[in-house]
C-alpha positions in Angstrom: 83.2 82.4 87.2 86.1 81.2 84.8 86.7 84.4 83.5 86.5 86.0 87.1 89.1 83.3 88.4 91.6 84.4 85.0 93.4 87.1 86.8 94.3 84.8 90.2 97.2 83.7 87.7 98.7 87.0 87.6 99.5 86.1 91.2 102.2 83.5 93.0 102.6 80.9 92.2 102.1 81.4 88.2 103.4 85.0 88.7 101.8 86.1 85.4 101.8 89.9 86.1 101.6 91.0 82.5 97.8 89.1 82.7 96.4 91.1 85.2 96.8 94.6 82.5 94.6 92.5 80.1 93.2 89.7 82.7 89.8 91.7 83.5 88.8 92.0 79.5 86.8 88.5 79.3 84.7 89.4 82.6 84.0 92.7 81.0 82.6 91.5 77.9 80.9 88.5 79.9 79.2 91.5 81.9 78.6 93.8 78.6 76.7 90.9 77.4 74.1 90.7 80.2 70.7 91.8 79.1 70.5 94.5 82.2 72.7 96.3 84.4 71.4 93.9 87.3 72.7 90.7 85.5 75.8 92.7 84.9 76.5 93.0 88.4 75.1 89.5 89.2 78.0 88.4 86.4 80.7 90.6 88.1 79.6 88.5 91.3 80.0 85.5 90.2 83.1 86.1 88.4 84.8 87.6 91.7 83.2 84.7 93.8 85.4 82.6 90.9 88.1 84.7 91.5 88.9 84.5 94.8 88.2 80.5 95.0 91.0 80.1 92.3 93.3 82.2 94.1 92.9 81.3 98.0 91.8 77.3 96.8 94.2 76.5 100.0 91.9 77.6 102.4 89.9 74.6 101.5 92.0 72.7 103.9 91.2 74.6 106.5 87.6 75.8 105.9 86.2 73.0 104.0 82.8 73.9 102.4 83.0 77.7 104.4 85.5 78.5 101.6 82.4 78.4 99.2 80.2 80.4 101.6 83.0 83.4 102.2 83.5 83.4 98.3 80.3 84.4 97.5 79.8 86.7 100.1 82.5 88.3 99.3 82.2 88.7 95.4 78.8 90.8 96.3 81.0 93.6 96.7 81.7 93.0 93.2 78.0 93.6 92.3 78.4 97.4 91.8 81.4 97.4 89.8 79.4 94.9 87.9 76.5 96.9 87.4 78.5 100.3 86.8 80.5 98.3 83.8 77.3 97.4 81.9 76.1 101.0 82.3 78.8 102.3 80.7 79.8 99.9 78.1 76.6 98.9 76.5 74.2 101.2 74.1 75.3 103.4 71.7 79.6 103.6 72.2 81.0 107.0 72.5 84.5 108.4 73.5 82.7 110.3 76.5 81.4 107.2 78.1 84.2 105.2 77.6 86.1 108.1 78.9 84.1 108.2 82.3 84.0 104.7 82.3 87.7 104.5 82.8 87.5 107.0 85.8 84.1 105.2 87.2 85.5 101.4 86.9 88.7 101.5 88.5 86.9 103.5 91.4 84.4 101.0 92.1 87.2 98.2 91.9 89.0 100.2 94.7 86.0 100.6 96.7 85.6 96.9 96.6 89.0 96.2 97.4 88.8 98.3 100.5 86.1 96.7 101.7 87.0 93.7 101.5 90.6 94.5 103.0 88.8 94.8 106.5 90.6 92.6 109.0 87.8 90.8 109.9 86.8 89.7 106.5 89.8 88.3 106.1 91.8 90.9 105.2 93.6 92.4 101.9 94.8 89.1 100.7 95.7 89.2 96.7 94.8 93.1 95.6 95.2 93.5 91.9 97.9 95.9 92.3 100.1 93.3 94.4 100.1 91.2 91.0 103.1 93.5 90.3 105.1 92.6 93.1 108.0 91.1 90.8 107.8 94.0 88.4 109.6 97.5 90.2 108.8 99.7 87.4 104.8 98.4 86.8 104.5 98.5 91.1 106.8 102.1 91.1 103.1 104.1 91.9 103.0 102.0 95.2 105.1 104.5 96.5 103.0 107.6 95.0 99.1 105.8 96.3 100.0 102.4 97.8 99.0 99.1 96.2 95.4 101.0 95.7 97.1 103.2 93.0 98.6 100.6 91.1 95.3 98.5 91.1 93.7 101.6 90.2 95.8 101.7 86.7 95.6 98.1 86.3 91.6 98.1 85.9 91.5 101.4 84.2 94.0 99.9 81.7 91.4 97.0 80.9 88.5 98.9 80.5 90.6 101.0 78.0 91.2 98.2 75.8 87.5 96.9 76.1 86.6 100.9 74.9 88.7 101.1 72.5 87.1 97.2 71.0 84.4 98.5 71.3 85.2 102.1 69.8 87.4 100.9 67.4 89.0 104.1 68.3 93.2 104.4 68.1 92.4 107.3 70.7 91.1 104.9 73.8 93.7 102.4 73.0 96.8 105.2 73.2 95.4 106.3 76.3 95.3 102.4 77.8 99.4 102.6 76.7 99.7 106.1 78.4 98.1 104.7 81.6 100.2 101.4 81.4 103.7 103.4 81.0 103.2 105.8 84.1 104.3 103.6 86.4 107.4 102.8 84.7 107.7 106.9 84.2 107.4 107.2 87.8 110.1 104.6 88.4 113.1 105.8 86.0 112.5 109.4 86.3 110.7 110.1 89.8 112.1 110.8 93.0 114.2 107.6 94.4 115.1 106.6 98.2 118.4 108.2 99.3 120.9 105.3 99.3 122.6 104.9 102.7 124.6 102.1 105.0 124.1 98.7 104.6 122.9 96.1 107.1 123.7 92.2 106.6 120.3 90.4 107.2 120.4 86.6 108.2 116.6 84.4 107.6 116.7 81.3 109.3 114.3 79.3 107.9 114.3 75.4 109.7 111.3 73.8 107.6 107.9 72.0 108.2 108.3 71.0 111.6 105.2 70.4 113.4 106.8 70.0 117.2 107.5 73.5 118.8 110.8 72.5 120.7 112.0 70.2 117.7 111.7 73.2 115.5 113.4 75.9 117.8 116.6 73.4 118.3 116.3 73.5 114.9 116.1 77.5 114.1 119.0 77.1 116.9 121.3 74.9 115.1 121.4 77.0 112.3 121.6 80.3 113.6 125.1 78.7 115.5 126.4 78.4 111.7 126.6 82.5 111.3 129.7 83.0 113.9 132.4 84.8 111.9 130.1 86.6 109.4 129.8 89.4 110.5 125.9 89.8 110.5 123.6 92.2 111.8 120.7 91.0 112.7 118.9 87.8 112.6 115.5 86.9 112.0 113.6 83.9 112.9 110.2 82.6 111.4 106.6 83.0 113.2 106.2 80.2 116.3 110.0 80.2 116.5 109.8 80.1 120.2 106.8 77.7 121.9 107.5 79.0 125.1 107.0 82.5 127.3 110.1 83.7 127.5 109.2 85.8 130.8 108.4 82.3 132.5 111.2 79.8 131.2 114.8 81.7 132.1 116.8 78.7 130.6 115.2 79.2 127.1 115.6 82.9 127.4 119.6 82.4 128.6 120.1 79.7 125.4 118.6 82.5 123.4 121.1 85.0 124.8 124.1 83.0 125.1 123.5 82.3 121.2 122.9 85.7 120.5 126.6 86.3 122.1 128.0 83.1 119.9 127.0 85.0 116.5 127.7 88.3 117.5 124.2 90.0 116.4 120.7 90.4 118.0 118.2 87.7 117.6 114.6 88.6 116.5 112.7 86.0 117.1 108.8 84.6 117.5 107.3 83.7 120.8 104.0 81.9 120.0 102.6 80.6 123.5 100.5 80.8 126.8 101.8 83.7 128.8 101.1 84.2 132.7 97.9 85.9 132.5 96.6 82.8 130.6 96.4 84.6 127.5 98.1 83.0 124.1 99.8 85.4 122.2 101.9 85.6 119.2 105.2 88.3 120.0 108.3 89.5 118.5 111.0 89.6 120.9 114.1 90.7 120.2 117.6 89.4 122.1 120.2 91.5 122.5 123.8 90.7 124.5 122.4 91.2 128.0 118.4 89.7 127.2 115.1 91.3 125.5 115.2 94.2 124.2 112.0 94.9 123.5 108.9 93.4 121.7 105.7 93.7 119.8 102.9 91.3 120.0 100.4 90.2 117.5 97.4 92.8 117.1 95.8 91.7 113.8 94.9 87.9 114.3 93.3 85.9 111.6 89.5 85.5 112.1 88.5 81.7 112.4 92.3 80.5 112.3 93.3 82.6 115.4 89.8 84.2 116.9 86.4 83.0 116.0 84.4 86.5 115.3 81.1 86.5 117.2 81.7 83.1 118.9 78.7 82.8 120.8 77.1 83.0 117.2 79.8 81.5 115.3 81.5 79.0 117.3 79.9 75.9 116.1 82.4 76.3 112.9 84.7 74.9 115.1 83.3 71.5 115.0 83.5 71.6 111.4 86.5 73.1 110.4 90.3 74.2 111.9 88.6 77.3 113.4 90.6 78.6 116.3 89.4 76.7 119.3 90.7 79.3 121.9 90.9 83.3 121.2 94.1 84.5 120.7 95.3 88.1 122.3 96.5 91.2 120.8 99.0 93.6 121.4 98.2 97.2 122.1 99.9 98.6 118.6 102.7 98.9 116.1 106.3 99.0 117.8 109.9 99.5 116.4 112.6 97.6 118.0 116.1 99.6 118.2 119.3 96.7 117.9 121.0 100.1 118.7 122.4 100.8 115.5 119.3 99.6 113.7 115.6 100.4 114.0 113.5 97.6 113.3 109.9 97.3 112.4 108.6 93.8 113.0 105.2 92.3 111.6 103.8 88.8 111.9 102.3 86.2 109.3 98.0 88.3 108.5 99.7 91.5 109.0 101.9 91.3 106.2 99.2 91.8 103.9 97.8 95.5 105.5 99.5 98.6 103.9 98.6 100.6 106.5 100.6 98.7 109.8 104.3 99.2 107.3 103.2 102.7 106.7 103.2 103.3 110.3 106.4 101.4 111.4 107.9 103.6 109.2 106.3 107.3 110.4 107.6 105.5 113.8 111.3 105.3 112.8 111.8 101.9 111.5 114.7 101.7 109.3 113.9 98.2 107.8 110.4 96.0 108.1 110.7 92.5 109.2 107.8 90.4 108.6 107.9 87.2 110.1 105.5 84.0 109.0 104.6 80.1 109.2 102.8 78.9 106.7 102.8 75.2 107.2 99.3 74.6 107.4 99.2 75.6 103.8 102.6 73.7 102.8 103.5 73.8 98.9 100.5 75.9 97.9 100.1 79.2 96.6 99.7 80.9 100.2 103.5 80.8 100.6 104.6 82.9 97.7 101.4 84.9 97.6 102.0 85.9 101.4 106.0 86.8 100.6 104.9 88.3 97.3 104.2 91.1 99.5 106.5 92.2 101.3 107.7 94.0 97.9 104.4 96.1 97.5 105.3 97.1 101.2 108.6 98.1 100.4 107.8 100.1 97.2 105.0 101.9 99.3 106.8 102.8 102.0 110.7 103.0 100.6 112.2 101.0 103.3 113.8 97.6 102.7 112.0 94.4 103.8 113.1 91.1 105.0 110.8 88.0 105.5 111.6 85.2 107.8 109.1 82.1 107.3 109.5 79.1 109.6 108.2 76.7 106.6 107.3 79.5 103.8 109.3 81.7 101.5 111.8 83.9 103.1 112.8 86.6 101.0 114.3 90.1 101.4 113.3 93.3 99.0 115.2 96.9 98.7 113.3 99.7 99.3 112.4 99.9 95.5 110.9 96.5 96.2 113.8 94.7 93.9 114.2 91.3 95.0 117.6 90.9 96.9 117.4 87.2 97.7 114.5 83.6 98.2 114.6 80.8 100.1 112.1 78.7 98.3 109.4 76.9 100.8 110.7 73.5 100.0 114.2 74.2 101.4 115.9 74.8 104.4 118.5 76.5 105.7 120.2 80.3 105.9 119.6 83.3 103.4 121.9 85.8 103.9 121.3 89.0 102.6 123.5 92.5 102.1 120.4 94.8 102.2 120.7 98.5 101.3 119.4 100.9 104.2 117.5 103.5 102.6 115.5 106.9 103.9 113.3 109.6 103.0 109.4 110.0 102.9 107.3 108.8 100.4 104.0 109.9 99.1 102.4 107.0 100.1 103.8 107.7 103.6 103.0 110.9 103.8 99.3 111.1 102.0 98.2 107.3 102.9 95.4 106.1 101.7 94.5 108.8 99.4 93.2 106.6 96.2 90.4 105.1 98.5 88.9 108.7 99.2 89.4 109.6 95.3 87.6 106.5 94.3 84.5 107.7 96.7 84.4 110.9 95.5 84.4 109.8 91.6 82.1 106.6 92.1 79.9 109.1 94.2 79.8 111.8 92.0 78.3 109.4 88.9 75.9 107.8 91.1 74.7 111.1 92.0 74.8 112.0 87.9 72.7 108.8 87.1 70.0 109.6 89.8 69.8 112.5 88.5 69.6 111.6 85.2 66.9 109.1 85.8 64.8 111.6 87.8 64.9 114.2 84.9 63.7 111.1 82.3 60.9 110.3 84.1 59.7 113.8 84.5 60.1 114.6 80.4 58.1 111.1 80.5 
């Protein structure tokens, strides 16, 4: 378990990326070392149950002993990468097998890492490829396969180094440098988003403040400090808003007449109990004569906004911070036009899919703007881990990105995913940002998630070798 948990410090807060290219080469030798391939994979499990207990160790707040219980079922997934590992790296060493095994490994960890991205198991929260976030050149292949490409290098550069220990061969060990420079390649000498205008980007970001109305007068007063600056748009945090805007004119005309005093549309976060008795969580955006348009919530977080299965389930609330009332979704992605600007907004949970970006941007959105409250989980690592992503997206998708959290990090990214500004969780106030507009289309945009289906096939194709393998043994036996 402590050499699963090693790599979590390749992620915010530490921010080690350069660990996670060498992070994975204690668990592998902890797994070589198992007497059989089933111990190797019950090794791998543990060590991914540690993993993900070092890294998300914030949840504890929330889901108290549960943490424990989703940590290991979780790590199972683990158990086949485990199990594949000591296949390959134990017995007699050759170049072939440590060859396949840096095909078969990285596949497996891909598998697992799709998996568990599911929504409703909580979601793609710290992939190995999004350890890169601060490093353009070492994430540049986001933009190629996504964040699954980059992971995909990552673990196939470990198990290099581990073959070529093993090996003692100069040959493995050039080709775990080869693998480790083609995102950098990729980055310096591949194709590169067209430059175009530039948009001036305001994140308001009040602070912990735990009453609704407190912290919009807040988010109000000092939104009124931008008159005269000429900005274009203005983004507010997640719960902004604690009120349904449809239902309360005078909030909606304070939000307008605003909106008129700074001279730029107002995207803001309406988190409350709408007409149809429904709670939902919406981006609205305020323009000089009212709403514009808006997008509401459709990935929720399961237990902190729905309970899955309640009738089974529901008895967590009595023992944890488990959403004690369903919240709704929305019917779909939606890009909000400020009419010289088309904006792609995305709240708190869904800044961690690939796949919700990806479509904002095959919809027409000119810049992403992810929107988040993180105050549950105040100066832990779920702030900067949560805004550590909003660079994989904009590598991926080549679109700047702006993040706008109530009591987190707000940051903004170009659409190489180079870090344009931060607002650091512990402060408050304005970041205003000059961000680049960008277009063109990706390969990521236009393939999606095509390392997932190559993983399949490869991690496929050697299952079928071994059975086969094993089936002509026994018969010679």
């Amino acid at each position: 378990m402590v050499a699963g948990a090693l790599p979590a410090l390749a992620f915010p807060a530490p921010s080690w990326w350069w660990l996670a290219w060498v992070g994975l080469i204690p668990l592998l030798f902890v797994v070589h070392a198992a007497p059989t391939a089933v111990q190797g994979g019950g090794r791998a499990w543990l060590g991914m149950a540690g993993f993900l207990l070092a890294n998300q160790y914030w949840l504890f707040a929330s889901a108290g002993p549960l943490l424990a219980v989703f940590a290991v079922v979780i790590g199972a997934l683990w158990f086949p990468w485990g199990w594949a590992a000591h296949r390959l790296l134990t017995g007699e060493p050759t170049v072939r097998r440590m060859l396949t095994a840096v095909a078969v490994l990285p596949s497996a960890w891909v598998l697992a890492e799709s998996v568990r991205s599911w929504h409703r198991l909580g979601g793609p929260w710290a992939l190995l490829g999004g350890s890169q976030w601060n490093q353009p050149a070492t994430l540049a292949l986001a933009s190629v396969g996504g964040v699954w490409l980059v992971g995909f290098l990552v673990v196939a550069v470990n198990t290099a180094i581990v073959g070529a220990i093993l090996l003692r061969s100069w040959r493995v060990a050039a080709l775990a440098v080869v693998l480790a420079v083609l995102g950098p390649a990729w980055f310096w000498w591949g194709p590169a988003p067209v430059p175009g205008s530039s948009a001036r980007v305001a994140l308001v970001q009040p602070g912990d403040i735990d009453d609704g109305a407190a912290r919009q007068r807040a988010s109000d007063s000092l939104t009124q400090g931008l008159g005269g600056q000429r900005i274009d748009l203005v983004v507010w945090g997640e719960s902004s808003v604690d009120v349904d805007l449809t239902v309360h004119p005078d909030a909606l005309a304070r939000l307008v007449e605003l909106r008129r005093q700074v001279g730029a549309d107002l995207l803001v976060n309406v988190d409350a109990r709408a007409a149809d008795g429904g709670i939902y969580k919406s981006s609205v955006l305020i323009g000089a004569d009212g709403p514009r348009g808006s997008y509401t919530k459709t990935r929720l977080v399961p237990f902190g906004e729905y309970v899955p299965l309640r009738s089974l389930l529901g008895w967590a609330t009595r023992h944890t911070k488990a959403a004690g009332e369903d919240r709704r979704r929305g019917d779909g992605p939606v890009v909000l036009n400020t009419g010289s600007l088309a904006i792609g907004p995305l709240i708190s949970f869904e800044t961690t899919f690939s796949d919700l970006p990806r479509r904002l941007v095959r919809l027409g959105a000119e810049i992403l703007a992810f929107q988040s409250s993180t105050s549950s989980y105040q100066g832990s690592w779920a702030q900067p881990q949560l805004a550590s992503m909003v660079a994989v997206h904009a590598a991926e998708t080549g679109r700047p990105a702006v993040h706008a959290g109530t009591s987190g990090v707000s940051s903004a990214f170009d659409a190489r995913g180079r870090e344009l500004g931060r607002l650091p969780a512990s402060d408050r106030g304005v970041l205003v940002v000059d961000v680049p507009l960008a277009s063109g289309v990706t390969v990521y945009d236009r393939l999606g998630e095509w390392p997932i289906l190559l993983s399949l096939l490869i991690f496929g194709a050697w299952c079928v070798q071994q059975g086969v393998s094993r089936v002509a043994q026994r018969r010679r036996g």
